[in-house]
RODO-2510 file (C-alpha; in nm, 4 decimals, decimal comma):
residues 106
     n   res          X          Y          Z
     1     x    15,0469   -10,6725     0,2752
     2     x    14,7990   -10,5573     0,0584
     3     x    14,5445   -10,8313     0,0772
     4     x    14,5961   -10,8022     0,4825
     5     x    14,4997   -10,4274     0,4392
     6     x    14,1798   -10,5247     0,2122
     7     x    14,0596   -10,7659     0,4919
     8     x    14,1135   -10,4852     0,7218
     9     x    13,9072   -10,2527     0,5074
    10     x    13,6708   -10,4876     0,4445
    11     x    13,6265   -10,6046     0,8148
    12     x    13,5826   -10,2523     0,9480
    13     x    13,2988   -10,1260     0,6775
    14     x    13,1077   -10,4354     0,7986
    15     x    13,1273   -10,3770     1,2000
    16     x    13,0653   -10,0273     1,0947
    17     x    12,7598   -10,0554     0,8776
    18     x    12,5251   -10,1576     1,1285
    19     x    12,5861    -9,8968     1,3516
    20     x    12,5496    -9,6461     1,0504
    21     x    12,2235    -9,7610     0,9540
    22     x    12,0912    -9,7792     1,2893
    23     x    12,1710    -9,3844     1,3248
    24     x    12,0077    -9,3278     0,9599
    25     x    11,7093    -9,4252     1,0259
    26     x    11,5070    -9,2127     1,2415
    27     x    11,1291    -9,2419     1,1663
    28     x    10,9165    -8,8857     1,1012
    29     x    10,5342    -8,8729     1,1445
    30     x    10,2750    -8,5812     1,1305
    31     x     9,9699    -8,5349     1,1179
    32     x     9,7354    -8,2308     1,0222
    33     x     9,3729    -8,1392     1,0578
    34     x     9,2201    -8,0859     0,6459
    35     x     8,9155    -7,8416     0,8010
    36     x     8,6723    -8,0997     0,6691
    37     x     8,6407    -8,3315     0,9236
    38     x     8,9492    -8,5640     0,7894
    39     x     9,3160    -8,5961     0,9681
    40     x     9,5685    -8,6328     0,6630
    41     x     9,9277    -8,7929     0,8488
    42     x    10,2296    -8,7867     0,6470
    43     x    10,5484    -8,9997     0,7359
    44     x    10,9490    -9,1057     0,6339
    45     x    11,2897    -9,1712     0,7825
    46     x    11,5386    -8,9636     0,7888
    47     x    11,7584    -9,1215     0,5106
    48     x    11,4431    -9,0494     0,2761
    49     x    11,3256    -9,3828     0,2897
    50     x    10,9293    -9,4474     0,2635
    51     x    10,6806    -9,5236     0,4896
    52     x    10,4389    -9,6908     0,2459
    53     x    10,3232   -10,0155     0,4339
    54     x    10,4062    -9,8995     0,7782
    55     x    10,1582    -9,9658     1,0335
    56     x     9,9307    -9,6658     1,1271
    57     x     9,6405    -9,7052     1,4190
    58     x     9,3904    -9,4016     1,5225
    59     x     9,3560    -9,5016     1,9055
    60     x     9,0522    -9,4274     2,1586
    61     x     9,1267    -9,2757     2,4705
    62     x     9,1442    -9,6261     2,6431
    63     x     9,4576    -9,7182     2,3791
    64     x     9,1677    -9,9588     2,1898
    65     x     9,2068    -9,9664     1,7687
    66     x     8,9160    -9,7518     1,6315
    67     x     9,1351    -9,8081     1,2699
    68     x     9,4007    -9,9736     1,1611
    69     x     9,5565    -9,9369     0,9135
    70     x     9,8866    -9,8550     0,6847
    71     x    10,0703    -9,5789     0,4923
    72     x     9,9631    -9,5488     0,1334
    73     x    10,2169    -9,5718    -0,1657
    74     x    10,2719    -9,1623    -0,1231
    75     x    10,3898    -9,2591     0,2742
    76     x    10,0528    -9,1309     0,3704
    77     x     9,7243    -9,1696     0,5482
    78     x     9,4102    -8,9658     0,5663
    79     x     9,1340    -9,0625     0,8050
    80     x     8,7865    -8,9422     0,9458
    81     x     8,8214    -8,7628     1,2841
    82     x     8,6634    -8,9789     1,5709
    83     x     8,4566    -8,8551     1,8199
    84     x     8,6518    -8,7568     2,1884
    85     x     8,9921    -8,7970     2,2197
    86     x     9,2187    -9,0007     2,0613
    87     x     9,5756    -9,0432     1,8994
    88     x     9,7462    -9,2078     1,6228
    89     x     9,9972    -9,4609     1,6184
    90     x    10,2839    -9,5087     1,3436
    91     x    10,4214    -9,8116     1,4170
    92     x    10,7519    -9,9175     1,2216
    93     x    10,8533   -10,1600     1,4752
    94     x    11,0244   -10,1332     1,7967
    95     x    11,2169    -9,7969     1,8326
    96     x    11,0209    -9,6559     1,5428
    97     x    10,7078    -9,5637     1,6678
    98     x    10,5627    -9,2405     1,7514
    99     x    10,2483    -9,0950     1,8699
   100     x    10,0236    -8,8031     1,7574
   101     x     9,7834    -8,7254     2,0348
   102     x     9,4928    -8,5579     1,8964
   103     x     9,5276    -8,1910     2,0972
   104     x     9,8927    -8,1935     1,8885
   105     x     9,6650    -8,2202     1,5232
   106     x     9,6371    -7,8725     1,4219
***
């Protein structure tokens, strides 16, 4: 009986665990204007992991690359401000990507 409860246990933590640490998981980006003519963006998840590597683009108007780039080892990214409009890009992979457009950098 026990070892029947175990694999019981057992089999519900795994069908569980994916669902979990789908929820866990929710990407954070920002990004603020430093007053010198440089955006600094800061990013995470919301179970504290960190961004460092992630994929980070500043976009044109038109959606074209003007950098690419990724998060540093501190989960951030400082860049110079481009000329017209434009937005950035944090891309973790599909369902973790957000956009900054640039009238929301403050």
């Amino acid at each position: 009986m026990l070892r029947s409860a175990s694999a019981f246990a057992l089999g519900t933590a795994l069908l569980l665990a994916p669902a979990g640490a789908a929820m866990a998981h929710t990407p954070l980006f920002s990004c603020y204007d430093n007053g010198d003519g440089t955006v600094l963006c800061e990013a995470g998840f919301s179970d504290g992991s960190s961004a460092s590597g992630v994929a980070v683009r500043v976009l044109d108007a038109d959606g074209g690359v003007l950098t690419d780039s990724q998060m540093d080892a501190n989960s951030e990214f400082t860049f110079e401000m481009p000329e017209g409009d434009y937005s950035v890009l944090f891309d973790a992979g599909e369902g973790h990507q957000i956009t900054v457009p640039a009238a929301e950098i403050f």
